[in-house]
MARLO-87480 format. One record per residue (C-alpha): y negated, x negated, z. Coordinates in pm, 1 decimal. Layout:
REM residues N
+----------+----------+----------+
!    north !     east !       up !
+----------+----------+----------+
!        Y !        X !        Z !
...
+----------+----------+----------+
REM end
This chain:
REM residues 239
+----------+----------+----------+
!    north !     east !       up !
+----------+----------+----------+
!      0.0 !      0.0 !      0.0 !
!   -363.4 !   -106.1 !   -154.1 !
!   -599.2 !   -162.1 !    160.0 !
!   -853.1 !    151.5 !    205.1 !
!  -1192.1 !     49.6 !    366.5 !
!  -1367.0 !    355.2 !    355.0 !
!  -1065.1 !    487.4 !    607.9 !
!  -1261.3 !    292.8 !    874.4 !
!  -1437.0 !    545.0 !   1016.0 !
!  -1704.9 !    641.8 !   1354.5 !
!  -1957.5 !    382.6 !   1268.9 !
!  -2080.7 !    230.0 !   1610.0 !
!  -1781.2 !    328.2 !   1746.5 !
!  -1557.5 !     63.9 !   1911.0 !
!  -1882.2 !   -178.4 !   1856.2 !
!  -1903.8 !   -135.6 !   1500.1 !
!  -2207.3 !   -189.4 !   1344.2 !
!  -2304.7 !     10.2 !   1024.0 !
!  -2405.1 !   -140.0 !    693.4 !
!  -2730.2 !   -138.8 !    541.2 !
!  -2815.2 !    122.0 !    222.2 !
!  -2654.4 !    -64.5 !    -77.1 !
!  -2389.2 !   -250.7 !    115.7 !
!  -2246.4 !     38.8 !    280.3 !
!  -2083.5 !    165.2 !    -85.0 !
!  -1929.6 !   -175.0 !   -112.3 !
!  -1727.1 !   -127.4 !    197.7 !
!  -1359.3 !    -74.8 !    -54.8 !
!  -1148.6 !   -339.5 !   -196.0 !
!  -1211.0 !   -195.1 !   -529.0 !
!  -1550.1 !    -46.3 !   -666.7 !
!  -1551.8 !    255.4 !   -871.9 !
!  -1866.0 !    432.9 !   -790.2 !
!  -2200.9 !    353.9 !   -580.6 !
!  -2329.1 !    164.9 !   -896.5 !
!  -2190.3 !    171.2 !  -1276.4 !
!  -2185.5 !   -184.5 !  -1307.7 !
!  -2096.8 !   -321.6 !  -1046.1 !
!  -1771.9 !   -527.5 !  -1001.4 !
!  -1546.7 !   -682.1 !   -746.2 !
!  -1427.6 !   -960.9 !   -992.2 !
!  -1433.7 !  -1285.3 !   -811.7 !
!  -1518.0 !  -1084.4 !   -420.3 !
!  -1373.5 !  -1098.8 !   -153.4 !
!  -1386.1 !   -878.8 !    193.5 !
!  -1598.8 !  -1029.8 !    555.8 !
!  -1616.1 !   -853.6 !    875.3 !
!  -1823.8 !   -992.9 !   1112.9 !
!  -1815.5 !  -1056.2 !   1497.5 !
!  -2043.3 !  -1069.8 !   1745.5 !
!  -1926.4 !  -1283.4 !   2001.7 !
!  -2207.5 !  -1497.3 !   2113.2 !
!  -2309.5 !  -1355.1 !   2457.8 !
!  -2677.0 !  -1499.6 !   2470.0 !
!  -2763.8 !  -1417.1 !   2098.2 !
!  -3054.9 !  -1204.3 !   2065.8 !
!  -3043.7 !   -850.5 !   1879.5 !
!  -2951.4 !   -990.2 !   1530.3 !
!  -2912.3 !   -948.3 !   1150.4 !
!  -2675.7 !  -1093.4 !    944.3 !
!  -2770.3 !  -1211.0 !    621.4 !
!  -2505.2 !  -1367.1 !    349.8 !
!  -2699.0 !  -1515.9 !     40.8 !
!  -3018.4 !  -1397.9 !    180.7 !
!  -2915.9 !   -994.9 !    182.4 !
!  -2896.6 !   -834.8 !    468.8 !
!  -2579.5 !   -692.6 !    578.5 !
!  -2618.1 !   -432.2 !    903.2 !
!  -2875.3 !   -173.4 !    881.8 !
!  -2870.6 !   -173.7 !   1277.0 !
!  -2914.2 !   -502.9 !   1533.4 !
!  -2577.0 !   -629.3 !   1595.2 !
!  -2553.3 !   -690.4 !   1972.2 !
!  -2310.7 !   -896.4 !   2206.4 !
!  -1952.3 !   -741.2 !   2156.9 !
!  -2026.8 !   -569.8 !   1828.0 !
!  -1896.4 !   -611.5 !   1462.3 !
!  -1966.8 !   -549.2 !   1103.2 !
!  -1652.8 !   -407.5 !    914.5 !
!  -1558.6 !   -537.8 !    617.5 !
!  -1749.7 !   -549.1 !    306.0 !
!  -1715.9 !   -668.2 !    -39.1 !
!  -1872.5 !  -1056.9 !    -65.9 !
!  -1895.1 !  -1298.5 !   -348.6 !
!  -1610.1 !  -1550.0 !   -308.5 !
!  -1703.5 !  -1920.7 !   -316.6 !
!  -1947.5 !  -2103.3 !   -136.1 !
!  -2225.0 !  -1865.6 !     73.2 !
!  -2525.2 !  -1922.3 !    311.7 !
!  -2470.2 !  -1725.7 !    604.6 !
!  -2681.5 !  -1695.7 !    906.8 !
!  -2798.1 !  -1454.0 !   1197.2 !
!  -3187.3 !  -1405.0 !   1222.5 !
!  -3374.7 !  -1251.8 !   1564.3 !
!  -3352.7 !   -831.5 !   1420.8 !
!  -3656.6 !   -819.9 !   1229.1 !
!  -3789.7 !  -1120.2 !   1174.6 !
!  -3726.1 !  -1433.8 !    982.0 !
!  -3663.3 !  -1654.5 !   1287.9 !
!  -3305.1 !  -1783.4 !   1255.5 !
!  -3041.1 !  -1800.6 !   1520.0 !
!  -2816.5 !  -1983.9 !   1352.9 !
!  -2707.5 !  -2075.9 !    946.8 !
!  -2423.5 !  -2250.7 !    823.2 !
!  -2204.9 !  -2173.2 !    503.6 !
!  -1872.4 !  -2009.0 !    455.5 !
!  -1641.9 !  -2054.5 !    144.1 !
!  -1444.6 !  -1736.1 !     58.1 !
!  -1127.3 !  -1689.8 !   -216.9 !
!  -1101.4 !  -1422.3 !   -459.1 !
!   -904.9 !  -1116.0 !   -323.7 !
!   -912.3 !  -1225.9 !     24.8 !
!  -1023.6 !  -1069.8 !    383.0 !
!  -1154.5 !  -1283.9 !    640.3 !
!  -1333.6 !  -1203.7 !    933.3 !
!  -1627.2 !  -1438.9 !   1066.4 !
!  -1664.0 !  -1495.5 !   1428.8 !
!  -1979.0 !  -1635.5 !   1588.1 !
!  -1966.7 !  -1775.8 !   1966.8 !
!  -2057.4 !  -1975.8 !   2237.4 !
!  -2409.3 !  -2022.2 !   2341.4 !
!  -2659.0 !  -2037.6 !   2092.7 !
!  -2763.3 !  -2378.7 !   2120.6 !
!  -2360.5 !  -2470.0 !   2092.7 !
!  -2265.6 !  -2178.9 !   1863.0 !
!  -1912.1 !  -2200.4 !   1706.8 !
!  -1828.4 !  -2054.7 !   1376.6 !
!  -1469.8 !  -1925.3 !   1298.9 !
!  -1383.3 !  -1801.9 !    998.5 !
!  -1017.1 !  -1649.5 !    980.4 !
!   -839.4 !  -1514.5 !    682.0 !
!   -694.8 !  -1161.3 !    765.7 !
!   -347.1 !  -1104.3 !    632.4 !
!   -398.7 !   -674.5 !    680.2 !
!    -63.9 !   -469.3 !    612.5 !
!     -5.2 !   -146.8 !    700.0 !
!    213.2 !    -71.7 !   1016.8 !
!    522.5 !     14.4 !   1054.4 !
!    553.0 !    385.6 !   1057.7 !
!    431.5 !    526.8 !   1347.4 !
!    258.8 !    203.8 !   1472.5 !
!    -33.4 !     36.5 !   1549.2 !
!    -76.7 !   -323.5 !   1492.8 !
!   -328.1 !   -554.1 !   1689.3 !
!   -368.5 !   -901.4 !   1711.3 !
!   -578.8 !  -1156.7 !   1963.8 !
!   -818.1 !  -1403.0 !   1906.2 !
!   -962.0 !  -1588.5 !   2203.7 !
!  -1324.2 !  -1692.8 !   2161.9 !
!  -1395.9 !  -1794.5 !   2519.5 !
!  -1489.5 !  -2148.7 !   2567.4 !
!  -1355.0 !  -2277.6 !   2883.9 !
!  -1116.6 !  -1948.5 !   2927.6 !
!   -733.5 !  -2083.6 !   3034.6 !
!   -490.5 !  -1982.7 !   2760.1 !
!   -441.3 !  -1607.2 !   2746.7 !
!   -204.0 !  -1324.7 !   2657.5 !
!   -233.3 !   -988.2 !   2557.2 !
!    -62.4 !   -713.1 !   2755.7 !
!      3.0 !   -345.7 !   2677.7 !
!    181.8 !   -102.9 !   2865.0 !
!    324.0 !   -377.5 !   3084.5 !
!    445.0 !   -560.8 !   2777.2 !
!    324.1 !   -909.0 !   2690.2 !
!    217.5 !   -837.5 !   2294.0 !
!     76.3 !  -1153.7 !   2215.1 !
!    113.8 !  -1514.2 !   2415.7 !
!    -83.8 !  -1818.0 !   2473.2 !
!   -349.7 !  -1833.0 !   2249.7 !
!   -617.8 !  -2111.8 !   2376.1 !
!   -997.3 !  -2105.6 !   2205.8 !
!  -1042.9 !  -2023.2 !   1873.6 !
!   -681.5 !  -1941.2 !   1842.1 !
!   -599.2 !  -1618.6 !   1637.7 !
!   -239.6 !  -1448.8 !   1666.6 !
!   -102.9 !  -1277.3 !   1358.7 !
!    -99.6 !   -898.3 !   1412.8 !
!    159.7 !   -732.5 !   1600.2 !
!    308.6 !   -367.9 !   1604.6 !
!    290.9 !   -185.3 !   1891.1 !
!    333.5 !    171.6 !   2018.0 !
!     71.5 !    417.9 !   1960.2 !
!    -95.2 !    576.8 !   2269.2 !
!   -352.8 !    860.7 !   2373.5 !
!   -515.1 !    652.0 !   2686.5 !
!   -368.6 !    325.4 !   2687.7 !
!   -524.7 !     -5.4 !   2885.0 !
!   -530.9 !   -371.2 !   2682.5 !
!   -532.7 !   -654.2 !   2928.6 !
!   -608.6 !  -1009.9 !   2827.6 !
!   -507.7 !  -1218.2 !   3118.2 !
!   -384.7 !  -1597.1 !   3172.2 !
!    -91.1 !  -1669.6 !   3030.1 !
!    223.9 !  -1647.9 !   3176.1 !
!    -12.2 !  -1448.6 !   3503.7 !
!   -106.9 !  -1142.0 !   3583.2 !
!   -488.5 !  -1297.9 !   3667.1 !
!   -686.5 !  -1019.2 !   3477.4 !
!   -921.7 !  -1197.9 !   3223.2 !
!  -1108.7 !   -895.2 !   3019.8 !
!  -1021.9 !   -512.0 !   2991.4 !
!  -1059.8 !   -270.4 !   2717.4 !
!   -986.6 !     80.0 !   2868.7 !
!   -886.4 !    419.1 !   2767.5 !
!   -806.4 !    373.3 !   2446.5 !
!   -631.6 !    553.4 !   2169.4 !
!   -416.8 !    380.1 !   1963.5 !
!   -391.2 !    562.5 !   1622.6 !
!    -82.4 !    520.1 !   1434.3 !
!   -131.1 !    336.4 !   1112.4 !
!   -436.2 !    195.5 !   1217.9 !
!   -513.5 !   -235.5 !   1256.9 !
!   -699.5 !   -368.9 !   1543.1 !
!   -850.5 !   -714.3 !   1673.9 !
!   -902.1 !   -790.5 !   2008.5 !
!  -1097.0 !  -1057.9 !   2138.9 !
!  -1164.9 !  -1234.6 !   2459.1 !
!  -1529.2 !  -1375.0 !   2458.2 !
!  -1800.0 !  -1517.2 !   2728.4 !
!  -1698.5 !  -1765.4 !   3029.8 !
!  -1445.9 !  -1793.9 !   3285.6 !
!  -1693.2 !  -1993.9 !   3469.7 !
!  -1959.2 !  -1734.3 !   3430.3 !
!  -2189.3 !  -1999.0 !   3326.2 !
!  -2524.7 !  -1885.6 !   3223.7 !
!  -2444.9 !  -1545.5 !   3416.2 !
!  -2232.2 !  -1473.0 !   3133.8 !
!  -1835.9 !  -1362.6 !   3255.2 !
!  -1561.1 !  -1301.6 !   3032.5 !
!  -1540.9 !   -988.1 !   2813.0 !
!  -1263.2 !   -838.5 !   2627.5 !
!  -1390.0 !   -620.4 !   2294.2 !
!  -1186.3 !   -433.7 !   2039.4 !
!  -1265.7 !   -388.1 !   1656.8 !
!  -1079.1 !   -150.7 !   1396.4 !
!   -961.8 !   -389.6 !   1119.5 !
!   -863.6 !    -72.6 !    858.6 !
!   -677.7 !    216.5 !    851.7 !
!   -378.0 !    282.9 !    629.7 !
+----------+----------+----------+
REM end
């Protein structure tokens, strides 16, 4: 089954952040409508995290065009959207202005899906750029994988239900994406691995069959800065 973009639905919800006007219709693997001539030939798909805790209200720009049409904020994401593969300038400016937070560049391939994380502190900020290998679920499942973007957080796991899903993952480790039951109020614990010393919570939530998820551990065990460890979810796609 063809990935389906446009099933990502609730914008804001779960942290998402919505597209601008223009990008917004760009959101599918495949273009067909939103403008006559455009094409996907040589794009690729970017979702973008938020994971920075003492960035300001942002905007992302890639190739100078602005992305979200409202400030991305600590813990929030940009779903995916069609970019040009190859070589891009990327960078997060102070929301409405043209003071930059941080640039670097990114180099994408043809057909893929990445997703772009941005952490640390500012002044140390860490890019990650992970290519998302997004299938649909087993039927009747979930998936989810974990990413930890904490710094100086021990090694972590995920657990759901009791269960350990996902093990040992130290910073700027991503695990590949997991199936796992689907639930109407279920809790996702990140704690230390191989413990049961709670890291970061994501609560109450319902896990949709069919549906792809990402959750990610962010901010400091040491609290440094006044900044503590945070778990946040994002819905990769929906099958």
């Amino acid at each position: 089954m063809k990935l389906n973009f446009t099933q990502i639905k609730g914008i804001r919800q779960l942290g998402t952040v919505a597209l601008s006007t223009g990008i917004a219709c760009l959101m599918a693997v495949s273009i067909s409508s939103c403008n006559k001539s455009s094409s996907t030939a040589g794009s690729a798909t970017l979702a973008v995290v938020a994971a920075a805790p003492d960035a300001p209200l942002a905007d992302f720009y890639i190739n100078g065009s602005l992305v979200n049409s409202v400030p991305l904020v600590y813990g929030s994401y940009i779903s995916y959207f069609s970019a040009v593969s190859g070589t891009s300038k990327v960078g997060f400016d102070n929301t409405g202005t043209t003071t930059a937070i941080s640039i670097d560049t990114i180099n994408l391939a043809s057909s893929k899906a990445y997703t772009l994380f941005f952490s640390n502190l500012v002044a140390k900020h860490d890019y990650l750029l992970v290519t998302d290998t997004v299938v649909a679920p087993p039927s009747g499942k979930a998936s989810i994988r974990l990413v930890n973007m904490s710094p100086d957080a021990p090694n972590v796991d995920l657990v759901i239900g009791g269960k350990v899903i996902v093990s040992n993952k130290s910073y700027k480790q991503v695990s590949s994406f997991t199936a796992i039951t689907v639930s109407d109020n279920d809790t996702l614990r990140v704690v230390q691995t191989g413990t049961s010393n709670l890291l970061g919570v994501v609560n109450a939530v319902t896990v949709q069959s069919g549906l792809v998820y990402t959750i990610w551990l962010s901010g400091f065990a040491s609290g440094l800065d006044g900044y503590g460890l945070q778990a946040s979810l994002m819905r990769n796609a929906a099958f």
